[in-house]
BAMAR-522981 format. One record per residue (C-alpha): residue in one letter; residue number from 1; x, y, z. Coordinates in pm, 1 decimal, decimal comma. Example, Ala and Ser with C-alpha at 12.3 -4.5 7.8 and 13.67 -1.06 7.14 Angstrom:
BEGIN
SITE  residu  num        c1        c2        c3
SITE       A    1    1230,0    -450,0     780,0
SITE       S    2    1367,0    -106,0     714,0
//
This chain:
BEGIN
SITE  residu  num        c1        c2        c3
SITE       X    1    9167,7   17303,3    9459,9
SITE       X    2    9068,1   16955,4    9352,2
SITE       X    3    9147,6   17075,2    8977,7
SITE       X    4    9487,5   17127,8    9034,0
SITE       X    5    9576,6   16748,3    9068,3
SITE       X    6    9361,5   16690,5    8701,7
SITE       X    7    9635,7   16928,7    8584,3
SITE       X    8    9984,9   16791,8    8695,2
SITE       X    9    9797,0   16429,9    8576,1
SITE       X   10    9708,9   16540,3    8254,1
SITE       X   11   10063,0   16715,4    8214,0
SITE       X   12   10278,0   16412,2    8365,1
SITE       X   13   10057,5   16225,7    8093,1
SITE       X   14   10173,4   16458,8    7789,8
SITE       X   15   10550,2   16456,0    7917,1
SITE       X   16   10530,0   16067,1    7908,3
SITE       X   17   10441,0   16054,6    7570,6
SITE       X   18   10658,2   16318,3    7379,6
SITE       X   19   10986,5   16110,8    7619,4
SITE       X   20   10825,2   15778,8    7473,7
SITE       X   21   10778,7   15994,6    7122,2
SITE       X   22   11129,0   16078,2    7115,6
SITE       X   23   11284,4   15781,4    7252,3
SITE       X   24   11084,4   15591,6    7022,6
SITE       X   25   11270,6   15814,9    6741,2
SITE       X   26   11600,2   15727,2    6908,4
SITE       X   27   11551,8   15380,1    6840,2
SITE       X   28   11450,5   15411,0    6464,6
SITE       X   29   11772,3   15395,7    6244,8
SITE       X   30   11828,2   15665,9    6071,5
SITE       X   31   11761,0   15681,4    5645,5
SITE       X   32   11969,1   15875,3    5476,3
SITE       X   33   11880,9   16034,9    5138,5
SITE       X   34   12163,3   16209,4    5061,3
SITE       X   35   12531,8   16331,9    5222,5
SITE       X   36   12518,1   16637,4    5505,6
SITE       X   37   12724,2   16879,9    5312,9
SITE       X   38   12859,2   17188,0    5458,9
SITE       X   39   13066,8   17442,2    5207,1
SITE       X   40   13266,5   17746,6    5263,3
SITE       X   41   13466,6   17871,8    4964,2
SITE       X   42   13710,2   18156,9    4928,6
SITE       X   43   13640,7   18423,7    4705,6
SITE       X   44   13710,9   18446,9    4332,5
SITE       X   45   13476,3   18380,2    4013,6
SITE       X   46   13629,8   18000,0    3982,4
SITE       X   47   13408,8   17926,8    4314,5
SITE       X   48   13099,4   18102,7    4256,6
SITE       X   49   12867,5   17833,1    4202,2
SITE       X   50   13100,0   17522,4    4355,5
SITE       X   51   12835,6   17500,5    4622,2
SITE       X   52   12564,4   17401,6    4357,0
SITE       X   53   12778,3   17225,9    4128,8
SITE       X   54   12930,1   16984,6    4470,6
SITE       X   55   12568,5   16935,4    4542,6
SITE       X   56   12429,0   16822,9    4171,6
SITE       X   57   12750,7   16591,2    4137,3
SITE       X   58   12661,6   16331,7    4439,4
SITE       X   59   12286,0   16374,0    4370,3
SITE       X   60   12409,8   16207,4    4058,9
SITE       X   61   12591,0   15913,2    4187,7
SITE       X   62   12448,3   15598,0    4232,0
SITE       X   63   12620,3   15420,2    4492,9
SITE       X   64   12717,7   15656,2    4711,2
SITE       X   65   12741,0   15629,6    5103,8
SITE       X   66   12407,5   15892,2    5205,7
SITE       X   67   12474,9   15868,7    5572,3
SITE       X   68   12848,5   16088,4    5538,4
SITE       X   69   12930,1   16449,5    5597,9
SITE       X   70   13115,9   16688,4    5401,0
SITE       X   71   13275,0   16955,9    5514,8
SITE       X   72   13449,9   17186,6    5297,9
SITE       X   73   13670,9   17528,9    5413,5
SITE       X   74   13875,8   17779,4    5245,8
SITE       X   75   14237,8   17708,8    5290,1
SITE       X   76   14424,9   18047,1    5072,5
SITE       X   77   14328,6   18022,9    4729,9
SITE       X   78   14260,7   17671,6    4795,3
SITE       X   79   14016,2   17462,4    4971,3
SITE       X   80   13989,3   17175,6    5208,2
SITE       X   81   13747,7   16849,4    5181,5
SITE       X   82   13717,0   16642,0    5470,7
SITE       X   83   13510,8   16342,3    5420,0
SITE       X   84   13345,7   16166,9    5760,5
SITE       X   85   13156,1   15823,1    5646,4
SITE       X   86   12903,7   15653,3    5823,4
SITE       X   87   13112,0   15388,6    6001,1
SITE       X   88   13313,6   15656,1    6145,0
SITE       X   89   13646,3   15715,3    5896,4
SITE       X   90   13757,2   16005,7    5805,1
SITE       X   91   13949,1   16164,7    5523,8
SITE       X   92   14131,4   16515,8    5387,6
SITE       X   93   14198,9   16614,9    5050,0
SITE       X   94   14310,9   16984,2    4990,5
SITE       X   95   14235,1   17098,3    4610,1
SITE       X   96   14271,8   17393,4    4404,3
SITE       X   97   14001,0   17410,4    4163,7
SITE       X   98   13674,5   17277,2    4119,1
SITE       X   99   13723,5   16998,6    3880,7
SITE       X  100   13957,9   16832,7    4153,7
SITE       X  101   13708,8   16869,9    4435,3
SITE       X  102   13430,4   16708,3    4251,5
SITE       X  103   13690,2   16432,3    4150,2
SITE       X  104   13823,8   16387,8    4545,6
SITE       X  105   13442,2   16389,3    4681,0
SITE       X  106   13293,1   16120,2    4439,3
SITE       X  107   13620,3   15892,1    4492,7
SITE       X  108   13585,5   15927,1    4871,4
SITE       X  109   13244,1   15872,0    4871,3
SITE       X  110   13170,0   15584,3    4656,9
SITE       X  111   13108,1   15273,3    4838,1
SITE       X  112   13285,2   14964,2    4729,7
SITE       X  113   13062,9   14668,6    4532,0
SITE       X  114   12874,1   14455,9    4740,4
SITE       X  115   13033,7   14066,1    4761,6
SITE       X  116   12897,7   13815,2    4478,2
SITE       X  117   12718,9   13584,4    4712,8
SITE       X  118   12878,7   13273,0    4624,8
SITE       X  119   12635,5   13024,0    4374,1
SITE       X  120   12464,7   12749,3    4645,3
SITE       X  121   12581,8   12402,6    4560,4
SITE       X  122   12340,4   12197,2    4341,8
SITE       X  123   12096,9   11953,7    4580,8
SITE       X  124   12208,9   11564,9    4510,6
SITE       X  125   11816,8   11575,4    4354,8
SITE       X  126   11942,0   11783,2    4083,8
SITE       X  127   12270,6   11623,7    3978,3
SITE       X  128   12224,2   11311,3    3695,5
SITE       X  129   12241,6   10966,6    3798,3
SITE       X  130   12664,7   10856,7    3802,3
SITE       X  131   12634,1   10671,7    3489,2
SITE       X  132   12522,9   10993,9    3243,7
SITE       X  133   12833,0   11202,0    3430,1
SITE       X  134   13010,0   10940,2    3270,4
SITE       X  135   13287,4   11071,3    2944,5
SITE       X  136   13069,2   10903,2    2660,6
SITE       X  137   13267,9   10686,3    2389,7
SITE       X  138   13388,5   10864,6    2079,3
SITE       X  139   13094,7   10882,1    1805,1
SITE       X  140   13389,0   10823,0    1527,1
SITE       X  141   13548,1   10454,6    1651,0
SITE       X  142   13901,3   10428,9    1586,6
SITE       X  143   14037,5   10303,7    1247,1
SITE       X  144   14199,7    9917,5    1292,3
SITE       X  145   14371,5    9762,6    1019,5
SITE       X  146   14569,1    9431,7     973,2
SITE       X  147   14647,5    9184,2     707,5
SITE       X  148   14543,0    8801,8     630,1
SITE       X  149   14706,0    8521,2     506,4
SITE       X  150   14513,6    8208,4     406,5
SITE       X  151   14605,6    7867,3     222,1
SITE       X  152   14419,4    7563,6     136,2
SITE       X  153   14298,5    7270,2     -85,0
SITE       X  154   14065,9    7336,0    -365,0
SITE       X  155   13794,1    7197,4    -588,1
SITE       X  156   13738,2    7351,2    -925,0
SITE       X  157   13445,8    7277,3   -1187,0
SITE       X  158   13427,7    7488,4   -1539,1
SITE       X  159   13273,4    7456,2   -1914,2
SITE       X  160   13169,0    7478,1   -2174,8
SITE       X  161   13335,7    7160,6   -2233,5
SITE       X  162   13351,9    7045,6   -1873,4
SITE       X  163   13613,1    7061,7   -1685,0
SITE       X  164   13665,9    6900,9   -1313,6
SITE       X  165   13985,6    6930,3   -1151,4
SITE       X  166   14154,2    7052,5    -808,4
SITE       X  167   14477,0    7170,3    -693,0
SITE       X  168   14596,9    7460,2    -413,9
SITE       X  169   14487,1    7787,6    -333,6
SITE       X  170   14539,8    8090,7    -146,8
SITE       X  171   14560,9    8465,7     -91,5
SITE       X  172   14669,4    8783,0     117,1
SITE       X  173   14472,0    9072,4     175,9
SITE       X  174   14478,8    9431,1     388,3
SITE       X  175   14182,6    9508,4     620,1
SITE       X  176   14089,5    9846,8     661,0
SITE       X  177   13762,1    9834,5     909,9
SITE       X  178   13569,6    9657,5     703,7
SITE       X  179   13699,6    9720,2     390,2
SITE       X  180   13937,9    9472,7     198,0
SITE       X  181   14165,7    9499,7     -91,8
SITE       X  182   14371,2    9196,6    -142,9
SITE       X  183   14556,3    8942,1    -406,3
SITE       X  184   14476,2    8587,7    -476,3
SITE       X  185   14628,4    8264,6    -655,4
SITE       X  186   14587,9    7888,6    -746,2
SITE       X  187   14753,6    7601,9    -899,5
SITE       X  188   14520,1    7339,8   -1034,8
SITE       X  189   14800,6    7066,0   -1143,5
SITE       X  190   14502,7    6795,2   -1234,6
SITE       X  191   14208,9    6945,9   -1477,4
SITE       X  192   13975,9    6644,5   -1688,2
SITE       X  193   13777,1    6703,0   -1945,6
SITE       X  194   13426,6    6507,4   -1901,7
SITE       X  195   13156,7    6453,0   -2141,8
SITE       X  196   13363,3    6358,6   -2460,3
SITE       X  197   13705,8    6190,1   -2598,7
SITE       X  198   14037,2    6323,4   -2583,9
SITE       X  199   14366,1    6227,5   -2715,0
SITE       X  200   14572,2    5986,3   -2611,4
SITE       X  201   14793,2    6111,5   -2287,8
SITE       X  202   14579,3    6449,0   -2243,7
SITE       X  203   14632,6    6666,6   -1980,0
SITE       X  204   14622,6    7000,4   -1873,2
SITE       X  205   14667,5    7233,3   -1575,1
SITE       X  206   14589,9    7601,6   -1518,5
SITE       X  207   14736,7    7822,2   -1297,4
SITE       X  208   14597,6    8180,8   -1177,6
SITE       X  209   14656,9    8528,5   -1009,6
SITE       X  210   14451,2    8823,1    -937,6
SITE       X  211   14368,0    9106,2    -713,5
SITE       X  212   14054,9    9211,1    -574,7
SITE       X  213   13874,4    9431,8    -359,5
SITE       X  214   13558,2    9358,5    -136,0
SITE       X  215   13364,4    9456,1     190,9
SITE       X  216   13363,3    9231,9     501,6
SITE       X  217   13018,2    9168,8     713,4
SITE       X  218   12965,4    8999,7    1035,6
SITE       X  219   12760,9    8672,3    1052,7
SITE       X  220   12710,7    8510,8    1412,1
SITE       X  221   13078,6    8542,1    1532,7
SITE       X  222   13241,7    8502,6    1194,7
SITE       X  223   13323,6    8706,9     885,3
SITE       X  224   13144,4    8724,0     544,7
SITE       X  225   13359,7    8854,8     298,0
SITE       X  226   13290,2    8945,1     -77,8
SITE       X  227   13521,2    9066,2    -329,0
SITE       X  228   13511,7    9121,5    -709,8
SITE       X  229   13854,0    9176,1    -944,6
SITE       X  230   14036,1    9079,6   -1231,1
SITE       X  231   14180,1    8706,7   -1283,1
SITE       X  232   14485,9    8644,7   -1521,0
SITE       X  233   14469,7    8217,9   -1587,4
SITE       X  234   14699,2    8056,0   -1781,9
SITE       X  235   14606,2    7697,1   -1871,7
SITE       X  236   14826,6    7458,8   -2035,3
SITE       X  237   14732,6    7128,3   -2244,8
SITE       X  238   14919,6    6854,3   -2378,3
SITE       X  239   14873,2    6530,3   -2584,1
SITE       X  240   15037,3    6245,9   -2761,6
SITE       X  241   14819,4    6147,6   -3064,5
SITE       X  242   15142,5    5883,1   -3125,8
SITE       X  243   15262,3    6050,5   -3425,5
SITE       X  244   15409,0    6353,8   -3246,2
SITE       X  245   15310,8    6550,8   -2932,2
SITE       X  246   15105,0    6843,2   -2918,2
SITE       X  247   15154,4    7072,7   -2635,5
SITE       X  248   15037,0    7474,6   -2568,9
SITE       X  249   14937,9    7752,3   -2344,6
SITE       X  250   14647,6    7995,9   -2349,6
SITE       X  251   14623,2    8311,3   -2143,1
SITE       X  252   14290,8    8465,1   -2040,8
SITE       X  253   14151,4    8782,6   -1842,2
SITE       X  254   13867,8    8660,9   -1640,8
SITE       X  255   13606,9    8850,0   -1353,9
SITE       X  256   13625,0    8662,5   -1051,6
SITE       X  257   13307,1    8700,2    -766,2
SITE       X  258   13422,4    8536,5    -459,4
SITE       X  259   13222,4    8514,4    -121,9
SITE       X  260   13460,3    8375,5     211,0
SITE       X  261   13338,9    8278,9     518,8
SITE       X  262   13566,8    8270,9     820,7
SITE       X  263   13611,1    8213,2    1182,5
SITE       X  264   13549,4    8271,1    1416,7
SITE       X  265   13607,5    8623,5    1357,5
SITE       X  266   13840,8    8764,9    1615,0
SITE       X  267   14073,6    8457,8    1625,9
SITE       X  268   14393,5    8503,8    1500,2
SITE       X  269   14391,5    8155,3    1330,3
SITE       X  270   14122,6    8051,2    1184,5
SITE       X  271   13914,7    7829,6     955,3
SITE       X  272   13782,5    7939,8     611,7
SITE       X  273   13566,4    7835,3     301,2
SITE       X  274   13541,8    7985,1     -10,6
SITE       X  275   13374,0    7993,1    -331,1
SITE       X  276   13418,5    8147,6    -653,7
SITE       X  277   13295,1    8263,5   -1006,8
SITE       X  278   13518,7    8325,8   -1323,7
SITE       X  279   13346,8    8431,3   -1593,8
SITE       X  280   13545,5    8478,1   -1980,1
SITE       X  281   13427,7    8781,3   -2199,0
SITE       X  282   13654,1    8676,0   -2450,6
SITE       X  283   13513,2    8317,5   -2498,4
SITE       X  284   13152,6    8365,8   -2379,7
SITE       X  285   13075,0    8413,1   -2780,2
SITE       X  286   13348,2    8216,7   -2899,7
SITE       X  287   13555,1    7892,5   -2826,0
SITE       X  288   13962,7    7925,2   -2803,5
SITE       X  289   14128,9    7665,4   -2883,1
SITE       X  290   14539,7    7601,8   -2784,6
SITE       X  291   14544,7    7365,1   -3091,6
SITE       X  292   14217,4    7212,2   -3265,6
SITE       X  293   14371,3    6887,6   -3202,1
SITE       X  294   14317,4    6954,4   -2832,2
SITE       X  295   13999,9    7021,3   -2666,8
SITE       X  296   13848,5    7370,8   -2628,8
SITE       X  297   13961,7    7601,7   -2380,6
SITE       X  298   13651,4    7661,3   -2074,9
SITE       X  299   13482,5    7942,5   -2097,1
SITE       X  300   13400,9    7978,4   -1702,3
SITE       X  301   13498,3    7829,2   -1396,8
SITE       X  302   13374,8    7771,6   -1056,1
SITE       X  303   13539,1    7659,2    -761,0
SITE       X  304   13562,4    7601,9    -379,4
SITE       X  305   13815,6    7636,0    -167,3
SITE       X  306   13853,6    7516,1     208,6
SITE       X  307   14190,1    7686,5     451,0
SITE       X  308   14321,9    7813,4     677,6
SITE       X  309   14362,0    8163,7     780,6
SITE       X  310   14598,5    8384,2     972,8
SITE       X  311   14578,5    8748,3    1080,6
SITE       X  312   14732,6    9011,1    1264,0
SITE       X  313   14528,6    9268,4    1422,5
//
């Protein structure tokens, strides 16, 4: 007698555990490997293996929902596929061979992609500082370009004899950036000849025009320009020796060197000083003469020049 209590202990125990077993299973979500697929075909050859074939196809797909049923029954000659998914829709498709079922299971059963999650915005630690968000400058600055106008008195010095004299000067030239192409003139109304006699009543005067191209620097706030080009002078002399006058012109091609200073550099008027080189090939070798009555002709000149400058940017 006292065994029988053991026994409906030890068999309330065992019932406990397979209802916590299964309940336990209850609770476990279920993992699907693969649809539940349940065929019935009608007869004929085209159907023979559509079982198999159904089967292989949705092994094959990739992204496919595993947790659905199919269910497929002979409707005539034709059959019918009813799809159930796993969050409870369901679908029908009737088809008449096997091509079309395989077709109407795979596009029934195919889940739809997954959402892009959308890209987290960057942490303020990870953006640059304000300044390099900044649009940087152009590497290529823009092209400027304006013209010059400058006049003034001048001083002007040449040989061989010597000459000292003065008169007016000035010029006009276009600015590209730095670059400089530009035309020049002067009128020195008083030239003496120093160092030896001349006739009675001698004078002489010169006059000169050139062009010239250069390249323009900055120094401290103003501009340093320097140019090189051709010089056409004319110079004229004249003398009365008392028995008759004696009067001529000579013209001469000449290199000039000039170097300007001006400023300061981005007024638009502004002050300027000059000085330049003209050197003869003609009469470096050779004296010219415009009559041997007269004295010779100078060889070189030097001069400087002090203005005023305008210019429109």
């Amino acid at each position: 007698m006292p065994s029988r209590p053991r026994s409906r202990l030890a068999l309330g125990l065992a019932w406990g555990a397979w209802l916590s077993t299964r309940s336990g299973a209850a609770m476990t979500p279920e993992v699907c490997s693969a649809p539940k697929v349940n065929v019935e075909l009608p007869p004929g050859p085209e159907w023979a293996d559509a079982t198999e074939q159904l089967t292989e196809h949705l092994r094959a797909i990739g992204d496919l929902d595993r947790c659905a049923r199919v269910s497929v029954r002979p409707s005539g000659a034709q059959v019918i596929l009813e799809i159930s998914t796993s969050d409870g829709r369901t679908a029908t498709r009737r088809v008449d061979n096997l091509a079309g079922l395989l077709r109407a299971a795979e596009a029934l059963l195919v889940l739809p992609p997954a959402p892009l999650a959308a890209a987290p915005k960057p942490s303020p630690q990870e953006l640059p500082p304000a300044e390099s968000r900044a649009p940087r400058p152009s590497a290529i600055p823009p092209i400027t370009a304006h013209v010059e106008f400058g006049a003034g008195g001048s001083l002007r010095w040449g040989g061989t004899p010597t000459y000292v004299g003065g008169g007016l000067a000035g010029y006009a030239q276009f600015a590209l950036d730095d670059w400089l192409l530009g035309v020049s003139g002067r009128w020195d109304f008083v030239d003496n000849v120093i160092g030896e006699p001349t006739p009675t009543d001698f004078a002489m005067d010169s006059n000169a025009v050139g062009v010239n191209v250069g390249h323009r620097f900055d120094l401290a706030g103003a501009a340093l320009d320097t140019l090189v080009g051709p010089n056409i002078v004319v110079e004229t002399q004249s003398a009365d020796d008392l028995v008759k006058d004696i009067d001529g012109d000579a013209a001469d091609l000449r290199v000039s060197f000039t170097v300007r200073v001006s400023g300061p550099r981005r007024g638009t008027l502004r002050a300027f000083a000059a000085s330049d080189v003209e050197l003869s090939p003609g009469r470096l070798r050779k004296q010219r003469f415009v009559d041997r009555a007269l004295p010779a002709l100078p060889s070189w000149s030097s001069g400087l020049a002090v203005g005023v400058l305008w210019g429109v940017r």
